[in-house]
PQR file of N, CA, C, O and H, with PARSE charges and radii, in Angstrom:
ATOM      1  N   UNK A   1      -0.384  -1.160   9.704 -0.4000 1.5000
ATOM      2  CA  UNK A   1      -0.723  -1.012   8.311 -0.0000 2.0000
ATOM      3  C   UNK A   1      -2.131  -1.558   8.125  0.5500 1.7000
ATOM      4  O   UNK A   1      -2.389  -2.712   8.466 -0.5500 1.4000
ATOM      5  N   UNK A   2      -3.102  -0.706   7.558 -0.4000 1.5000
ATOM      6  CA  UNK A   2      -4.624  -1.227   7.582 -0.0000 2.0000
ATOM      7  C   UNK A   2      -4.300  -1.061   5.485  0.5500 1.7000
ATOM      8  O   UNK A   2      -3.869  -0.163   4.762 -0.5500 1.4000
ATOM      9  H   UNK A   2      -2.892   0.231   7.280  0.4000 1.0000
ATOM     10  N   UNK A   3      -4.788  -2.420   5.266 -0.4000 1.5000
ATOM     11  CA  UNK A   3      -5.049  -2.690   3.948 -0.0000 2.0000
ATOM     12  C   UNK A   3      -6.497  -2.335   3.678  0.5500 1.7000
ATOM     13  O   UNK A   3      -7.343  -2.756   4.467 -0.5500 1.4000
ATOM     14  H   UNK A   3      -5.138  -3.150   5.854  0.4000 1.0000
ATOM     15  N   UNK A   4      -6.925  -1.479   2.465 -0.4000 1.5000
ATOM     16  CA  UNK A   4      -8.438  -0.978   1.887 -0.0000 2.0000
ATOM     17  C   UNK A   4      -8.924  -1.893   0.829  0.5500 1.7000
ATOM     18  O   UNK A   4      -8.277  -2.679   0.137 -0.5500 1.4000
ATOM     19  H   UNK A   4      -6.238  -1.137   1.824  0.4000 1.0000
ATOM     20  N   UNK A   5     -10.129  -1.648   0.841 -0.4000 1.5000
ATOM     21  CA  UNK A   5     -10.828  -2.722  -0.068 -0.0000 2.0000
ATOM     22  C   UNK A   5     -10.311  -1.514  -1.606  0.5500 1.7000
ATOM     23  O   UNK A   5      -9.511  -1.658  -2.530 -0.5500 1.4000
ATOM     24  H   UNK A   5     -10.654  -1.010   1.403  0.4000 1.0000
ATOM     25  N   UNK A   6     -10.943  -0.759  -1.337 -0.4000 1.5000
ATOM     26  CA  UNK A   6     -10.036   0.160  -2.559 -0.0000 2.0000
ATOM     27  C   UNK A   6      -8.928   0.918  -1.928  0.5500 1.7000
ATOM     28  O   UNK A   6      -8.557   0.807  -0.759 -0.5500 1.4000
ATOM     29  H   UNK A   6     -11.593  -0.642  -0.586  0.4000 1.0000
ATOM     30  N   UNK A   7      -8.217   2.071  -3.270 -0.4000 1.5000
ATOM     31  CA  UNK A   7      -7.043   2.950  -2.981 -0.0000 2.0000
ATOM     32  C   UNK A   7      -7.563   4.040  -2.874  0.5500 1.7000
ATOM     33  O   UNK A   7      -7.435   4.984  -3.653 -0.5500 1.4000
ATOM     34  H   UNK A   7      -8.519   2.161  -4.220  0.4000 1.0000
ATOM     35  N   UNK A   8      -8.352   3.987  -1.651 -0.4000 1.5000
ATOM     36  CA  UNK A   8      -8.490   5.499  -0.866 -0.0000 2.0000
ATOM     37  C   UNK A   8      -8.896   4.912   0.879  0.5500 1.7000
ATOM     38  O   UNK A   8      -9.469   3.936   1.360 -0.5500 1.4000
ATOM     39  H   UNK A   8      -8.456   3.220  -1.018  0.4000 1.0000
ATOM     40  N   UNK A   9      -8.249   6.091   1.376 -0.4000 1.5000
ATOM     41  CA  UNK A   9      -8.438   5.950   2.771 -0.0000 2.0000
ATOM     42  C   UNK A   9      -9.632   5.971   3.313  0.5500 1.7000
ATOM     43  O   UNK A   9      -9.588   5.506   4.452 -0.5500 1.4000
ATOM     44  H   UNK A   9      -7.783   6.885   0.985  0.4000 1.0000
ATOM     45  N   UNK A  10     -10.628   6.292   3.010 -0.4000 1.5000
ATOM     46  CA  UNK A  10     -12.194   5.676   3.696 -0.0000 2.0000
ATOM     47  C   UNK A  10     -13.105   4.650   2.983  0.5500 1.7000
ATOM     48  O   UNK A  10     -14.335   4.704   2.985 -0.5500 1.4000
ATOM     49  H   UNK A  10     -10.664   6.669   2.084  0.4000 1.0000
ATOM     50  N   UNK A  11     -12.241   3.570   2.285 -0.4000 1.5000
ATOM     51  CA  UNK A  11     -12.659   2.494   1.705 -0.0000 2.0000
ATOM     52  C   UNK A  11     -12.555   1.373   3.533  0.5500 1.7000
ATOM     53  O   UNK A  11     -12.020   1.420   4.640 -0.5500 1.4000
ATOM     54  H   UNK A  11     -11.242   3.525   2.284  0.4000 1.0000
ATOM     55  N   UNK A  12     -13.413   0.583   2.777 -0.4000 1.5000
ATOM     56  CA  UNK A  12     -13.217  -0.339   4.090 -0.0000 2.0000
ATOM     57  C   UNK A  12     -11.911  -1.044   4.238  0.5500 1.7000
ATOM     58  O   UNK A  12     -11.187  -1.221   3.258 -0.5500 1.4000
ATOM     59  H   UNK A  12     -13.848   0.545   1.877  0.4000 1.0000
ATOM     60  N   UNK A  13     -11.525  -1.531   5.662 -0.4000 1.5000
ATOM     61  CA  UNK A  13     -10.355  -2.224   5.603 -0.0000 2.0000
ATOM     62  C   UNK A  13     -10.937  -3.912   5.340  0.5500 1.7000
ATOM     63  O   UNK A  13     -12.048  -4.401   5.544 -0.5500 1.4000
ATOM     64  H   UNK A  13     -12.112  -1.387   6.458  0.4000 1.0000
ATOM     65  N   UNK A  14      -9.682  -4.510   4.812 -0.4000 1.5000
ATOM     66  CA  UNK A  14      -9.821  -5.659   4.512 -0.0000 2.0000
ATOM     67  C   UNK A  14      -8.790  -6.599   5.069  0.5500 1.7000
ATOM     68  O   UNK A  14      -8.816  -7.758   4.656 -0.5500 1.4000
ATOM     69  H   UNK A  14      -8.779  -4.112   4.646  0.4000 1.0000
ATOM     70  N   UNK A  15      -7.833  -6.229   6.004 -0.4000 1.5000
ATOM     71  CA  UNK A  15      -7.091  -6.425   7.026 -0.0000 2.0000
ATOM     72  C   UNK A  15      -5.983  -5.400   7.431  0.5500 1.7000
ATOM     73  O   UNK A  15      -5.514  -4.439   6.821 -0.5500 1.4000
ATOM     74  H   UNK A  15      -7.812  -5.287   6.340  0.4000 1.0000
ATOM     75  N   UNK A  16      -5.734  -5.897   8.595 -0.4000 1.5000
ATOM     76  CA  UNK A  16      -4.622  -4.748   9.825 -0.0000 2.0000
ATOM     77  C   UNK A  16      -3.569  -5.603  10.026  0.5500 1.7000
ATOM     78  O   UNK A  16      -3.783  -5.895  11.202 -0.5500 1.4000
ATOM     79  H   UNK A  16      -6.115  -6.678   9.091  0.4000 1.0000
ATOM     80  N   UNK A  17      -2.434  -6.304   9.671 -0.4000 1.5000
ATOM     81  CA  UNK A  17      -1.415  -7.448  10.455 -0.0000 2.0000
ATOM     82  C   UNK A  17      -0.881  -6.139  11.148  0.5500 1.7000
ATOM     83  O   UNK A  17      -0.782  -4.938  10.898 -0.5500 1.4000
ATOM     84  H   UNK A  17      -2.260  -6.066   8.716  0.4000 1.0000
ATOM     85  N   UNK A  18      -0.508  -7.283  12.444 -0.4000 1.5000
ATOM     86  CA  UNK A  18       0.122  -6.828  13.451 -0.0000 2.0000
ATOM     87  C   UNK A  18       1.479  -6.446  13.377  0.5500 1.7000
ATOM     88  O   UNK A  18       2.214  -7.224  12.770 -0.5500 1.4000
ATOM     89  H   UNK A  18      -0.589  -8.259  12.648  0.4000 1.0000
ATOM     90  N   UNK A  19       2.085  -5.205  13.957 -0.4000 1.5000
ATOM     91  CA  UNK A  19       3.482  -4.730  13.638 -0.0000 2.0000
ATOM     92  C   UNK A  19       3.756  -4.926  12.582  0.5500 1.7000
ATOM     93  O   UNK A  19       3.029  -5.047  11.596 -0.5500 1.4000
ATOM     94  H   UNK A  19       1.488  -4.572  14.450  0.4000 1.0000
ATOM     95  N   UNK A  20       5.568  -5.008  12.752 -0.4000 1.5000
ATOM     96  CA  UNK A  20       5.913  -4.946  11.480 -0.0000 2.0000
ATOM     97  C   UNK A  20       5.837  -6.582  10.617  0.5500 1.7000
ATOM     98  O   UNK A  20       5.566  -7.708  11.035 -0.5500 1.4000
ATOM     99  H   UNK A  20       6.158  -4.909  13.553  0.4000 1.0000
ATOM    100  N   UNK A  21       6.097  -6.224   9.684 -0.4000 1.5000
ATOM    101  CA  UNK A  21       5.354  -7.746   8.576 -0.0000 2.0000
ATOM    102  C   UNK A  21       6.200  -7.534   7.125  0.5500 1.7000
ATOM    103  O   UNK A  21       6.573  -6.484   6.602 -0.5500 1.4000
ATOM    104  H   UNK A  21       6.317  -5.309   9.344  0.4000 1.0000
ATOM    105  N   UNK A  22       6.330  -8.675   6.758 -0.4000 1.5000
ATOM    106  CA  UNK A  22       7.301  -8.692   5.346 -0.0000 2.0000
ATOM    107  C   UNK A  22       5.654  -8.984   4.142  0.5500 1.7000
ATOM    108  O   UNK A  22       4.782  -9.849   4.219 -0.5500 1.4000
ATOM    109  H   UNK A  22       6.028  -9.528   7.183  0.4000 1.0000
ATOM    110  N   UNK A  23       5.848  -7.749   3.074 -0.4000 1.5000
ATOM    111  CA  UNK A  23       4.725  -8.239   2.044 -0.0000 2.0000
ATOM    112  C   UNK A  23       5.241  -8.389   1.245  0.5500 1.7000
ATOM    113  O   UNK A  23       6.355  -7.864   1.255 -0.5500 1.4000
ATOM    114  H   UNK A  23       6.557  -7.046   3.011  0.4000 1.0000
ATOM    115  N   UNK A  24       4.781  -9.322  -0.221 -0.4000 1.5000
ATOM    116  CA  UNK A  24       5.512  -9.269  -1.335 -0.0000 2.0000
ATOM    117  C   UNK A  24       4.356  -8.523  -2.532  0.5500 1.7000
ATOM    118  O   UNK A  24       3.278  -9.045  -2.818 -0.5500 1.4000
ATOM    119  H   UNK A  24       3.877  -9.749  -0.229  0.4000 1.0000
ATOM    120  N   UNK A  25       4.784  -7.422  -3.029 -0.4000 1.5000
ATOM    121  CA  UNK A  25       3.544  -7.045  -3.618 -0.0000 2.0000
ATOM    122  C   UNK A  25       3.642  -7.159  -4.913  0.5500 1.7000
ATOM    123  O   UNK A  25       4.628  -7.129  -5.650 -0.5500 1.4000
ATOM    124  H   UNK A  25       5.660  -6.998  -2.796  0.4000 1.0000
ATOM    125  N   UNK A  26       1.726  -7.389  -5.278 -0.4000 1.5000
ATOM    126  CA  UNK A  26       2.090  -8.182  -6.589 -0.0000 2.0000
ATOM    127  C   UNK A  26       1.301  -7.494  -7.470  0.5500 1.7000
ATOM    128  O   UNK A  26       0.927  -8.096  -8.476 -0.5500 1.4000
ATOM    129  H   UNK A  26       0.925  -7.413  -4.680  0.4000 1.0000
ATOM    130  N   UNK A  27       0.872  -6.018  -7.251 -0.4000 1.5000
ATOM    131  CA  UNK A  27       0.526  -4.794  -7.842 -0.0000 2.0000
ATOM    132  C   UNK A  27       0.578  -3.354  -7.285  0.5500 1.7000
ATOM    133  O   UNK A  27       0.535  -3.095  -6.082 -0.5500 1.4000
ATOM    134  H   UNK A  27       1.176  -5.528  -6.434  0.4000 1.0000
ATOM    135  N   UNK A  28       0.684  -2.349  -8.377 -0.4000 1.5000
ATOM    136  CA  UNK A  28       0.686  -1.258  -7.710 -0.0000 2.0000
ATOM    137  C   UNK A  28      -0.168   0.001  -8.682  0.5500 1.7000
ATOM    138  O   UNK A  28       0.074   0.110  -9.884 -0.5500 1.4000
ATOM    139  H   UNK A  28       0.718  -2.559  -9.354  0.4000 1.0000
ATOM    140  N   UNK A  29      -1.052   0.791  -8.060 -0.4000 1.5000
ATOM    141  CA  UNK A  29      -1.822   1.258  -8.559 -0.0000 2.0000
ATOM    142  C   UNK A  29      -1.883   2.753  -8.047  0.5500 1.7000
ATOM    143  O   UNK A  29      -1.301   2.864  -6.968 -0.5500 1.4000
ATOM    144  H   UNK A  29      -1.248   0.702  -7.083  0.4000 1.0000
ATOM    145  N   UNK A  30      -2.399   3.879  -8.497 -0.4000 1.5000
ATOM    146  CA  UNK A  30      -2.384   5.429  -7.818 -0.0000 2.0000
ATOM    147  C   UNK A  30      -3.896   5.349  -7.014  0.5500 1.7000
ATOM    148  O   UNK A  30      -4.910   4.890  -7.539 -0.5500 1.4000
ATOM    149  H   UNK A  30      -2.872   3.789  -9.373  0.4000 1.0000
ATOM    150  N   UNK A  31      -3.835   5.789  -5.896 -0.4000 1.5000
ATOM    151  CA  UNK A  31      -4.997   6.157  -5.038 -0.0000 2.0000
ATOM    152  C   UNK A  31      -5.472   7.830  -4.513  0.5500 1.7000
ATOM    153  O   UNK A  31      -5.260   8.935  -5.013 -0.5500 1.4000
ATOM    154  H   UNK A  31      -3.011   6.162  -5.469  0.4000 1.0000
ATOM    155  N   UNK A  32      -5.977   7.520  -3.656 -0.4000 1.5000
ATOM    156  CA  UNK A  32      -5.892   9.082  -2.470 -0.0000 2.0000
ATOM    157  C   UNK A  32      -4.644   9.102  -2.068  0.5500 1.7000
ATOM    158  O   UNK A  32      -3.804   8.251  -1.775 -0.5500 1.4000
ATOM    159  H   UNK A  32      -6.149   6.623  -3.250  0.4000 1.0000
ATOM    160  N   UNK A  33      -4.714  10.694  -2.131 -0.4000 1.5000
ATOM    161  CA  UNK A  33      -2.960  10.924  -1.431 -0.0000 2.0000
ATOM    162  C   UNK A  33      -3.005  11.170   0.568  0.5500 1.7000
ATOM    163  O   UNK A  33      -3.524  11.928   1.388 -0.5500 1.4000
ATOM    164  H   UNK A  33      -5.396  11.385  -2.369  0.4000 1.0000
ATOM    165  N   UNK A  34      -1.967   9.803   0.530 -0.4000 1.5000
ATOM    166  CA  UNK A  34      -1.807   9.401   1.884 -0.0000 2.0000
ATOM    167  C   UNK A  34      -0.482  10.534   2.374  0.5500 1.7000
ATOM    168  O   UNK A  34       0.481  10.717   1.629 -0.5500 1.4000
ATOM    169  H   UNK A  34      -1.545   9.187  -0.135  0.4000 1.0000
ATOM    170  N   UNK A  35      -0.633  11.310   3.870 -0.4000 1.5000
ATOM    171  CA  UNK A  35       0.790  11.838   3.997 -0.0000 2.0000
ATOM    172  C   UNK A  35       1.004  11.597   5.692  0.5500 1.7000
ATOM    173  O   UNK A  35       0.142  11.718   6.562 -0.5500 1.4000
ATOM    174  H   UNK A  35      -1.415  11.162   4.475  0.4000 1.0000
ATOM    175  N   UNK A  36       2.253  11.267   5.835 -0.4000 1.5000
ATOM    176  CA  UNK A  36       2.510  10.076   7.465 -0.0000 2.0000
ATOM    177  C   UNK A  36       4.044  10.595   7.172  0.5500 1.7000
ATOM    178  O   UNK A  36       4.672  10.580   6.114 -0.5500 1.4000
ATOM    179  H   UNK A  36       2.954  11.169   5.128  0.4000 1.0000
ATOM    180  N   UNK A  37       4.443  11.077   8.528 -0.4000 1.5000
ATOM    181  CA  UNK A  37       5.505  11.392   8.962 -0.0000 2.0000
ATOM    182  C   UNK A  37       6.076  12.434   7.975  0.5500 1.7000
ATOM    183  O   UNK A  37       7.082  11.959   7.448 -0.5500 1.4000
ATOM    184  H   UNK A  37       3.933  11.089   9.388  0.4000 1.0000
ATOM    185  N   UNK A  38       5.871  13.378   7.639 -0.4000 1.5000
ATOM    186  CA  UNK A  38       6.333  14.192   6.561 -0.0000 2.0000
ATOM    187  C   UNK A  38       6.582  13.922   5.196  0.5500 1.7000
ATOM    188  O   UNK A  38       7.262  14.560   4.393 -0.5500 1.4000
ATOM    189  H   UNK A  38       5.053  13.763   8.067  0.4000 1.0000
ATOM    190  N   UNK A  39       5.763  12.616   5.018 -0.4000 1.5000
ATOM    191  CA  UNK A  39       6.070  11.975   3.508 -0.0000 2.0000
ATOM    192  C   UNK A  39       5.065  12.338   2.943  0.5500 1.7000
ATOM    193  O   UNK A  39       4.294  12.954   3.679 -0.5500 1.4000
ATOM    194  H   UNK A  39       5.210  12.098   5.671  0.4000 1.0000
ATOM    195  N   UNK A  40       4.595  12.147   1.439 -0.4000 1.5000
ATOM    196  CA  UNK A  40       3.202  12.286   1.033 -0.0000 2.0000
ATOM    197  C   UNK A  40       3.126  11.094  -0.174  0.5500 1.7000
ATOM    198  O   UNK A  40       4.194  10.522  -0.398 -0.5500 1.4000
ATOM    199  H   UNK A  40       5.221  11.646   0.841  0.4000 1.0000
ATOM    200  N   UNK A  41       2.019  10.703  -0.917 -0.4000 1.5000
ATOM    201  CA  UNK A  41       1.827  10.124  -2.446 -0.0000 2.0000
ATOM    202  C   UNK A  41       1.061   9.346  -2.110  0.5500 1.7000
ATOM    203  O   UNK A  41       0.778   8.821  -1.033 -0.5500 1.4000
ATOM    204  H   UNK A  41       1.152  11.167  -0.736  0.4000 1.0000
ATOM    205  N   UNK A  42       0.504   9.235  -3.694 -0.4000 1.5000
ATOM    206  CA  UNK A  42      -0.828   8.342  -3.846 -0.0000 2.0000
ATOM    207  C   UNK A  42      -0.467   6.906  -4.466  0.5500 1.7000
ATOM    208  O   UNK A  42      -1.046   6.441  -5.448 -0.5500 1.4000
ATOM    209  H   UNK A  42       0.734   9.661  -4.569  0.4000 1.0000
ATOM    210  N   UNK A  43       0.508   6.298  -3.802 -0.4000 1.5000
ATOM    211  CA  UNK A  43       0.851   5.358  -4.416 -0.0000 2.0000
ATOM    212  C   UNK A  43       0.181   4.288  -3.525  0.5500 1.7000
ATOM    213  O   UNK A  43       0.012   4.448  -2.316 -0.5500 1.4000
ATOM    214  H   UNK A  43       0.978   6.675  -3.004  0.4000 1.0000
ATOM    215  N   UNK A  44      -0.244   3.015  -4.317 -0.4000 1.5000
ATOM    216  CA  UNK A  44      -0.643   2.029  -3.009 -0.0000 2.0000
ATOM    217  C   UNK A  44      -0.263   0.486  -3.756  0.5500 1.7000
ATOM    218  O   UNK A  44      -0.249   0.249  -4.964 -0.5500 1.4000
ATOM    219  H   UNK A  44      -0.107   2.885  -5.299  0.4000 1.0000
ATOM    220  N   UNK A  45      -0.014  -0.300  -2.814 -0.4000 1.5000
ATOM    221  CA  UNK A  45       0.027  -1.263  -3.552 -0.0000 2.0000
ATOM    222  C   UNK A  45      -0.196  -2.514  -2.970  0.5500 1.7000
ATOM    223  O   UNK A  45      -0.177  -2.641  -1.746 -0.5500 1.4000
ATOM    224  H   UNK A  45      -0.025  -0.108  -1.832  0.4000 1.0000
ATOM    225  N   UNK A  46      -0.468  -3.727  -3.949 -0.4000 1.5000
ATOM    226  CA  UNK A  46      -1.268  -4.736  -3.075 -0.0000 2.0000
ATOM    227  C   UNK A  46      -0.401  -5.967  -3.092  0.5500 1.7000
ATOM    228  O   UNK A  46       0.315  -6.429  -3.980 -0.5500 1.4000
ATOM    229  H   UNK A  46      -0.483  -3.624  -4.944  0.4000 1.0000
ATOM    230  N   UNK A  47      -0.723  -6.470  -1.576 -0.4000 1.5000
ATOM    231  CA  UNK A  47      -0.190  -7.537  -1.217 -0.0000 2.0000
ATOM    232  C   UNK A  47      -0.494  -9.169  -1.801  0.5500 1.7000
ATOM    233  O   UNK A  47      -1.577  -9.755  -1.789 -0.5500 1.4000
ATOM    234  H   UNK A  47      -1.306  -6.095  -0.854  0.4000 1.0000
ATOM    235  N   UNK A  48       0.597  -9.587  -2.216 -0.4000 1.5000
ATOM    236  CA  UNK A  48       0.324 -11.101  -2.739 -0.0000 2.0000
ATOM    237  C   UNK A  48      -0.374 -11.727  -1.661  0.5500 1.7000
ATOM    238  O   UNK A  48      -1.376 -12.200  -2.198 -0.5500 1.4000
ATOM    239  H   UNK A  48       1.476  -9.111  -2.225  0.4000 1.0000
ATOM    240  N   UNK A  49      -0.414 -12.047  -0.210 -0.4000 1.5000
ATOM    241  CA  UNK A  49      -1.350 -13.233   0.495 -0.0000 2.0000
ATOM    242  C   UNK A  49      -1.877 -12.537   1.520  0.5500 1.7000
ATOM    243  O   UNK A  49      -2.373 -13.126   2.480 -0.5500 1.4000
ATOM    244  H   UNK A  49       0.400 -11.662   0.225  0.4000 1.0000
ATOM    245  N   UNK A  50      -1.816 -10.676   1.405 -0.4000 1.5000
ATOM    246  CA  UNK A  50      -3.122 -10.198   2.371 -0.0000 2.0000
ATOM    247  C   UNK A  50      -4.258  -9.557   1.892  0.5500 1.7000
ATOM    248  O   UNK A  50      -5.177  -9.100   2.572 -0.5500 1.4000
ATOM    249  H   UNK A  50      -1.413 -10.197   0.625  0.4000 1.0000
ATOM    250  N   UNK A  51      -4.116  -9.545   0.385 -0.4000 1.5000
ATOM    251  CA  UNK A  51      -5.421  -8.604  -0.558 -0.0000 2.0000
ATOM    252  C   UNK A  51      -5.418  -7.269   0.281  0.5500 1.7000
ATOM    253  O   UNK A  51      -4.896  -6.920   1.340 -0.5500 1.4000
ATOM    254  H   UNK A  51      -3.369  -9.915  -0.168  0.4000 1.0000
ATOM    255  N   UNK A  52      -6.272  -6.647  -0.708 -0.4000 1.5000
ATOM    256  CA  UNK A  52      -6.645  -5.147  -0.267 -0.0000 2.0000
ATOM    257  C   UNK A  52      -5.757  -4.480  -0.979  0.5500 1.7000
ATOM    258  O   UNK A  52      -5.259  -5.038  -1.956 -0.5500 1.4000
ATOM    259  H   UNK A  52      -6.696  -6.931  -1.568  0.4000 1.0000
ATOM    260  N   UNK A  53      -5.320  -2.943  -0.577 -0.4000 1.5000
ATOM    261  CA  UNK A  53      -4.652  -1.984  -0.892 -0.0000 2.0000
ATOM    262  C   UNK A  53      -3.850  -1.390   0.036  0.5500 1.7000
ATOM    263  O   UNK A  53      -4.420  -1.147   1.100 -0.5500 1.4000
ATOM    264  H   UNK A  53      -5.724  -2.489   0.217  0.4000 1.0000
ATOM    265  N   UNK A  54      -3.132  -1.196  -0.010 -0.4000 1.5000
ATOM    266  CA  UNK A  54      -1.798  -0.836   1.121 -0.0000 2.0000
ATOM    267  C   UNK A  54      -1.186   0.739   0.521  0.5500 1.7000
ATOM    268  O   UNK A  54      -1.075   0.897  -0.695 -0.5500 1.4000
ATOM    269  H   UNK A  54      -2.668  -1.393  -0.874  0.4000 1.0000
ATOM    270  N   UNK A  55      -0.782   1.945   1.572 -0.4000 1.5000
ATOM    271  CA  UNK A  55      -0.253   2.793   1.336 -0.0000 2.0000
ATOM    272  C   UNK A  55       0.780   2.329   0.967  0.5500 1.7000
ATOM    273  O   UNK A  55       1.210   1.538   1.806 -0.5500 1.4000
ATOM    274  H   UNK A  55      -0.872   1.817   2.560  0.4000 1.0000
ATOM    275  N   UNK A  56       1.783   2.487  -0.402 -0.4000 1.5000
ATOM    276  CA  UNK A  56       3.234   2.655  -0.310 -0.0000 2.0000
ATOM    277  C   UNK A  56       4.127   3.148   0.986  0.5500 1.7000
ATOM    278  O   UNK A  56       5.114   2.652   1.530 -0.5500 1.4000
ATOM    279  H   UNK A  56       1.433   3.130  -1.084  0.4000 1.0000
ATOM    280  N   UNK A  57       3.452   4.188   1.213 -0.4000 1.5000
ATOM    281  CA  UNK A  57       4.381   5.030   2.556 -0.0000 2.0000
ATOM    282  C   UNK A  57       4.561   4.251   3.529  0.5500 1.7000
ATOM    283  O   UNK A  57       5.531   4.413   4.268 -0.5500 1.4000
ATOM    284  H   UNK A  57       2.650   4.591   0.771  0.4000 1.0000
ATOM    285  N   UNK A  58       3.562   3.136   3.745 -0.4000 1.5000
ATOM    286  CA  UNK A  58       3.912   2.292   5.213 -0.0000 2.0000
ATOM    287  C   UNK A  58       4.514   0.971   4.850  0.5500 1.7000
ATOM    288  O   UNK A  58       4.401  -0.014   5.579 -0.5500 1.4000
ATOM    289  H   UNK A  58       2.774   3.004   3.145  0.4000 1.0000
ATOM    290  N   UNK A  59       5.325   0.966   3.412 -0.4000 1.5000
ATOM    291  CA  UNK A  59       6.166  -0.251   3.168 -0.0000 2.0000
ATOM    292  C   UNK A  59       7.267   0.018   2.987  0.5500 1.7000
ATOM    293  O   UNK A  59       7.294   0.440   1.830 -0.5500 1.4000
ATOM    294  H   UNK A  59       5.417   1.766   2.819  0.4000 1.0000
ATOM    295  N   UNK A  60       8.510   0.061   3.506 -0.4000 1.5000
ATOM    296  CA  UNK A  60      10.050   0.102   3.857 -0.0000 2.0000
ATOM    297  C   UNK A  60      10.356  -0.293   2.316  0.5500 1.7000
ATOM    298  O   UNK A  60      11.109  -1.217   2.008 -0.5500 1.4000
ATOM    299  H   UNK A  60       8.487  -0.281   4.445  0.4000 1.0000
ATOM    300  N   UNK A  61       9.789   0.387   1.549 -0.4000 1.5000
ATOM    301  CA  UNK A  61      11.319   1.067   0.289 -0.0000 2.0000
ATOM    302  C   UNK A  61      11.169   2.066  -0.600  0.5500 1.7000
ATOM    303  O   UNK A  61      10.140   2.562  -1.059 -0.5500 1.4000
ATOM    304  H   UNK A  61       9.177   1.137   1.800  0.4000 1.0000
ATOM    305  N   UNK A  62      12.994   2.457  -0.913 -0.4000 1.5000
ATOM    306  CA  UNK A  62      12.991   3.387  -1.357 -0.0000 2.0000
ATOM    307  C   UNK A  62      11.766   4.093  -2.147  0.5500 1.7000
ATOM    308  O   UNK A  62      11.284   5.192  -1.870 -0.5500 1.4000
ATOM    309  H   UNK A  62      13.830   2.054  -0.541  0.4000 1.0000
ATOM    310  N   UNK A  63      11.362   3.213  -3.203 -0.4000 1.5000
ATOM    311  CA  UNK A  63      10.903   4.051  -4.463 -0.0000 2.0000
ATOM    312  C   UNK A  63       9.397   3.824  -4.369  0.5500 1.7000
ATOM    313  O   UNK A  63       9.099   2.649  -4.581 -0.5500 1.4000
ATOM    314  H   UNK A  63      11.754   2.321  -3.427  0.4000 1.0000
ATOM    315  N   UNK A  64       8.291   4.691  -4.089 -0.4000 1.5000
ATOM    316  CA  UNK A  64       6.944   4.343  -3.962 -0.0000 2.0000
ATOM    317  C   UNK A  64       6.370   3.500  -5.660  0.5500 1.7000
ATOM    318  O   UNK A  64       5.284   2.923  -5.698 -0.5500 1.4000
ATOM    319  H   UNK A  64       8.533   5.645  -3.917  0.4000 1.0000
ATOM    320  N   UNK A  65       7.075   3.559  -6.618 -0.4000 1.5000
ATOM    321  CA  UNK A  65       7.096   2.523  -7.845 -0.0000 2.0000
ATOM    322  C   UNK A  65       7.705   1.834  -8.061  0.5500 1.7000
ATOM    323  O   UNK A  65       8.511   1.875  -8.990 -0.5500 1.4000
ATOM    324  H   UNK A  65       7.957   4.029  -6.586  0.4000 1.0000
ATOM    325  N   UNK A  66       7.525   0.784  -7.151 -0.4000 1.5000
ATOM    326  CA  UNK A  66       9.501  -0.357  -7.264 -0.0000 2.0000
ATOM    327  C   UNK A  66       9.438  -0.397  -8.870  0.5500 1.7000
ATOM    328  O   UNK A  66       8.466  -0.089  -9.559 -0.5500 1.4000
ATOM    329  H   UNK A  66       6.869   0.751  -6.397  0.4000 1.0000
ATOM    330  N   UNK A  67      10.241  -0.684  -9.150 -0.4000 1.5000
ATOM    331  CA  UNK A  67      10.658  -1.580  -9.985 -0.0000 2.0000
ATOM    332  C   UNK A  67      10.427  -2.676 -10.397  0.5500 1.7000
ATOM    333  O   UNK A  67      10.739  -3.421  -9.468 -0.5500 1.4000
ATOM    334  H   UNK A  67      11.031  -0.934  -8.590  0.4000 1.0000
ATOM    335  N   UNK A  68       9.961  -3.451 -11.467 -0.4000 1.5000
ATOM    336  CA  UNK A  68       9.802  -4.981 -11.490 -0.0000 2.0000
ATOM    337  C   UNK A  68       8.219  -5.050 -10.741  0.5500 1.7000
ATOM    338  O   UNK A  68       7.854  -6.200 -10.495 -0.5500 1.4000
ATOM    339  H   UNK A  68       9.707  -2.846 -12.222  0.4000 1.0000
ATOM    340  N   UNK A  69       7.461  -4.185 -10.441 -0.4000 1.5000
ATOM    341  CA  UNK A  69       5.902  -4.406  -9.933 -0.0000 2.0000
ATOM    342  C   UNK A  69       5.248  -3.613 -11.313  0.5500 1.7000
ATOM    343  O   UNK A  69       5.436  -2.612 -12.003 -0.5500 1.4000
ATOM    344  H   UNK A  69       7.757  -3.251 -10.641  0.4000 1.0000
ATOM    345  N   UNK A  70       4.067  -5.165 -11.165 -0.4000 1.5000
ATOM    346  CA  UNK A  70       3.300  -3.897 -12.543 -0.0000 2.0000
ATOM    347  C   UNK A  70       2.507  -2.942 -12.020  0.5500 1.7000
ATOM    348  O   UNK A  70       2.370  -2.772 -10.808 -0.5500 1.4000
ATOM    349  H   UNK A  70       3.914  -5.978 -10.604  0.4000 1.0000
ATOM    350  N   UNK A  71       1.970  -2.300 -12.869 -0.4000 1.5000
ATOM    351  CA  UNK A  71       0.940  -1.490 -12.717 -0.0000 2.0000
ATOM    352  C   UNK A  71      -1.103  -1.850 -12.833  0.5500 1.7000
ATOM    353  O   UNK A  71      -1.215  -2.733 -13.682 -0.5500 1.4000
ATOM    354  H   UNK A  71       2.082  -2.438 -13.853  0.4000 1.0000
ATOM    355  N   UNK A  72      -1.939  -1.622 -12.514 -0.4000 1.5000
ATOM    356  CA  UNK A  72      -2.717  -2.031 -12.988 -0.0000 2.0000
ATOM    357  C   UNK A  72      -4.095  -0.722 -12.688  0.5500 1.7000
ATOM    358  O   UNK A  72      -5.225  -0.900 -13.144 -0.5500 1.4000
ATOM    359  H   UNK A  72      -1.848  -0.904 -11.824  0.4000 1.0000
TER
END
């Protein structure tokens, strides 16, 4: 998972953690539309203690708009 300084994929990265990793995210915002493994959406959202912007698609749940995350 490469986190962007913004929500599009040729923004710079602002970190890569290794494998898999537990985030708690503490926003979620619409970007460029990301599509990985037959999925697609422009959802991204950002991590409480890794900053940047994160595809939804490469975070293990259901709904690319959890619930209970704001928007910004």
């Amino acid at each position: 998972m490469s986190a962007r300084q913004r929500p599009t994929t040729d923004s710079a990265r602002v970190a890569s953690p290794p494998g898999p990793a537990t985030v708690r995210v503490a926003w979620r915002v619409r970007g460029g539309l990301v599509e990985y493994d037959g999925y697609s959406n422009d959802a991204r959202s950002s991590p409480h203690d890794r900053g940047g912007r994160v595809s939804t698609l490469l975070i293990d749940v259901d709904d690319a708009w959890p619930p209970g995350v704001p928007a910004c």
